[in-house]
C-alpha positions, 0 to 999 in steps of 0.5 A: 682596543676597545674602550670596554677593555680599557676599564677592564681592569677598574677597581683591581685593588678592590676586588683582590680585597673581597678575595683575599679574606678567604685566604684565611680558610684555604690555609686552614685547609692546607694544615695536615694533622689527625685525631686520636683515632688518626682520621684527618681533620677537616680544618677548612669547615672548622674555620668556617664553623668558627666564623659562623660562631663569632657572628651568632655571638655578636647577634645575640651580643654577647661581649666575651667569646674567648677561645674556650668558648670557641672551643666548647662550642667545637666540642658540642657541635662535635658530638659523634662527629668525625673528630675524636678528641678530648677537651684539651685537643678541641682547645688546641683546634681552637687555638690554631683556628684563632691563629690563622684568622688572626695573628697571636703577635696582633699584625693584620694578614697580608698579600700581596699582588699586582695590581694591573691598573695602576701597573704596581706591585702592592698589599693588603692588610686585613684581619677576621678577628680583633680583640675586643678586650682582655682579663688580666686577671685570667689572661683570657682575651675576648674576640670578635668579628672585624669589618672584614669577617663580616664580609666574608660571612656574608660572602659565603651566603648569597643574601642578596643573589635574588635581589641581584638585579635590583642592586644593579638598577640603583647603581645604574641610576647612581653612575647615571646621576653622576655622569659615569656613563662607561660604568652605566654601560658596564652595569647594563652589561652584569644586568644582561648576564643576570637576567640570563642566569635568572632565565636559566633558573626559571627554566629550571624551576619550570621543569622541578615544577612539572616533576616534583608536585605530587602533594597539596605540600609541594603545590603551595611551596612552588605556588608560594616560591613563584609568587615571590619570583613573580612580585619580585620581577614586577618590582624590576620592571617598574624600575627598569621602566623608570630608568628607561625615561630617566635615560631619555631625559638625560638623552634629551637634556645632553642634545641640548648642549653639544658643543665639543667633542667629549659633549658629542661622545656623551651624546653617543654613549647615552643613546648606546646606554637606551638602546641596550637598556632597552634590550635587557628589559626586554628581556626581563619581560620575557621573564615576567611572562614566563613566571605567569605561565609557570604559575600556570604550570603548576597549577596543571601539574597539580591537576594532573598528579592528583587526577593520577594519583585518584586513577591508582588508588581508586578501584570502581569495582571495588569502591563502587560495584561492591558496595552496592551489592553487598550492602543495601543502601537507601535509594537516597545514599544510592543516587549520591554514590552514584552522581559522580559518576553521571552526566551534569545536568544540562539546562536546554532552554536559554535566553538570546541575551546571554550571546551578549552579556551575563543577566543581572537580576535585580531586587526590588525596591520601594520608597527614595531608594527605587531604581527603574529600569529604563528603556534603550536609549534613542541614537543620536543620529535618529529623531530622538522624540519620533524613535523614543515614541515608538520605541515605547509603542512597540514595547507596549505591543510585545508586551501585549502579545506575551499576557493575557489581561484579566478584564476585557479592558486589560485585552482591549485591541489585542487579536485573540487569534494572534494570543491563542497561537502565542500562549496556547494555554501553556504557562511558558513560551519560547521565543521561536513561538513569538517570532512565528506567531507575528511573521503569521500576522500582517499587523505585527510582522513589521515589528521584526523588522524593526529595532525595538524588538531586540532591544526589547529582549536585551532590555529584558534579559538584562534588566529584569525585573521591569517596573513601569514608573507611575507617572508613564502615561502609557 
């Protein structure tokens, strides 16, 4: 048998507790009696009902809570319910409630049970309810929750189901801590069954996602339930990646020191404990991805049931056709009825440099505050003065071809053919113009072979406005 199944049965006692406070309700539901109308009595969610009552009190601190409060609160919940009694048989309920939580003679509950860990036949003793204190004078005594009662309240709420995995990962560290590695690798096992629930419920949720969001309302409760899903699973990866190191540490530090044979099973268990914590968070990424993707989701399910909501109530004929021709619209009413319904407008000149970056547009700037834009900078693996020199040579030519100066100094060795073929006397001027005005000049027709060319359009679309410093001396 395997070692697994050896500690099947580890902590039998305590788990036969945890169940045995339900006890209580299931025998609350097997009493058989009926109200003045002879409808059954449904004791099983008046105990329940009780339980929650007894907990209300002690938030709101309340001292005394007898059993004629118990049953005046019965009674209130009871308006047009399903028992019909009066105020005498809501006391009696009361009273057989308080009974079967806990006994009027004041002896705890019992059961009894075998225990297949330690191969003995043993009890339990516990109790829901337990007197607080007591009114002589009234013979009126005051209950409230025990420990026990309040943990069969929070049993029967799963306060912490989502927070399941976390529970699992800090005991995991604990058992870790203290050398429990059996029990680390049985923790490791409820996280594999937990994250595969969890999966089973994304899927779930992926499909109410893609069938439920019809309104703006839904949109943002599943967009408001998938980003807490989504925060909560990136808490566990972190932690389940520092459990992951905390494991090769120990790993580590136990292949130091083996030197017999229980040293060498440890070693053993802890590289099994890696590997399948490895596994699960594995698996737990998956999850993570899986919430992006369903964010996604509802994201496009959104868009699709609105997009088909506005086909069904929207009537081109009726919405559109019809208002322009019963009634006359001003041409500027009219051309806003109608944009929807037209083409975008569709920019057909642009810039090389946007195939490589977005343009940044800067303002300009006076005084200490001035940023010039310089030019590329030279490789490293060119003569750096040589290029740098050239480089601002052949930004001076480009420039040159593309204005016309004011003076003849401003044209000074600048070939007036080459500018009329370039500007012809238009107020813009395309790249293509440029490129084929300088492939039709000998002189220039090697500046396209070069690489200060391009870096001259990059440079501009980029950096734009340029601003030549004051102290170039070109």
């Amino acid at each position: 048998m395997s070692q697994l199944l050896e500690k099947l049965t580890s902590g039998y006692r305590e788990r036969v507790n945890r169940l045995a406070i339900f006890d209580p309700l299931y025998e609350l539901s097997r009493k058989v009696s009926k109200d003045q109308q002879g409808h059954s009595i449904d004791w099983f969610s008046l105990g329940l009902l009780a339980l929650l009552f007894f907990f209300e009190s002690m938030l709101a601190r309340r001292r005394q809570t007898s059993v004629i409060d118990l049953a005046e609160y019965i009674r209130f919940q009871n308006k047009a319910g399903p028992v019909v009694t009066d105020q005498a048989g809501f006391l009696k309920i009361a009273r057989e409630i308080i009974t079967a939580f806990r006994d009027a003679s004041g002896k705890r509950k019992t059961k009894s049970f075998y225990n297949w860990e330690t191969r003995q036949q043993e009890t339990i003793y516990y109790s829901l309810l337990e007197v607080r204190e007591s009114d002589l004078a009234r013979n009126v005594q005051y209950y409230r929750l025990t420990e026990r009662g309040l943990e069969l309240i929070f049993a029967t709420k799963e306060y912490f189901s989502e927070f399941h995995i976390s529970i699992n990962q800090l005991l995991l560290r604990k058992q870790l801590e203290k050398g429990e590695l059996n029990g680390a690798l049985r923790e490791i096992d409820e996280m594999r069954v937990a994250v595969e629930e969890l999966h089973r419920k994304i899927q779930q949720l992926g499909n109410e996602v893609q069938r439920n969001i019809i309104s703006h309302q839904t949109q943002d409760k599943y967009m408001k339930l998938l980003a807490d899903t989504y925060s909560r699973l990136a808490r566990e990866h972190e932690e389940f990646k520092e459990l992951y190191h905390f494991v090769l540490d120990t790993k580590n530090r136990l292949g130091y020191q083996i030197n017999s044979d229980k040293e060498r099973q440890s070693y053993n268990l802890i590289i099994l404990i890696a590997r399948e914590l490895d596994a699960v968070h594995h698996q737990h990424r998956e999850l993570l991805h899986e919430s992006i993707s369903l964010k996604r989701k509802a994201l496009k399910a959104a868009q699709d049931s609105l997009y088909h909501a506005g086909l069904i109530s929207f009537s081109f004929n009726q919405d559109i056709t019809s208002r322009i021709v019963t009634s006359p619209l001003p041409l500027g009413m009219l051309a806003g009825l109608l944009r929807p319904f037209l083409g975008t407008y569709v920019q057909k000149s642009w810039s090389p440099g946007e195939l490589f970056a977005a343009q940044r547009l800067g303002k300009e700037e006076t005084g200490a505050d001035r940023q010039l834009a310089g030019f590329a900078e030279a490789d490293e693996t060119i003569e750096t003065v040589d290029f740098y020199r050239q480089q601002r040579h052949n930004f001076k030519v480009i420039t040159g071809l593309l204005r016309i100066g004011d003076t003849p100094q401003q044209n000074r060795g600048m070939s007036p053919s080459i500018q009329w073929k370039i500007i012809n006397g238009k107020p813009t001027i395309c790249l293509s113009a440029v490129i084929a005005a300088i492939q039709a000049n000998d002189d220039y027709r090697p500046l396209l072979a070069q690489r200060s060319f391009y870096d001259y359009w990059l440079l501009l679309h980029q950096r734009s406005p340029l601003i030549k410093d004051a102290g170039d001396s070109e």
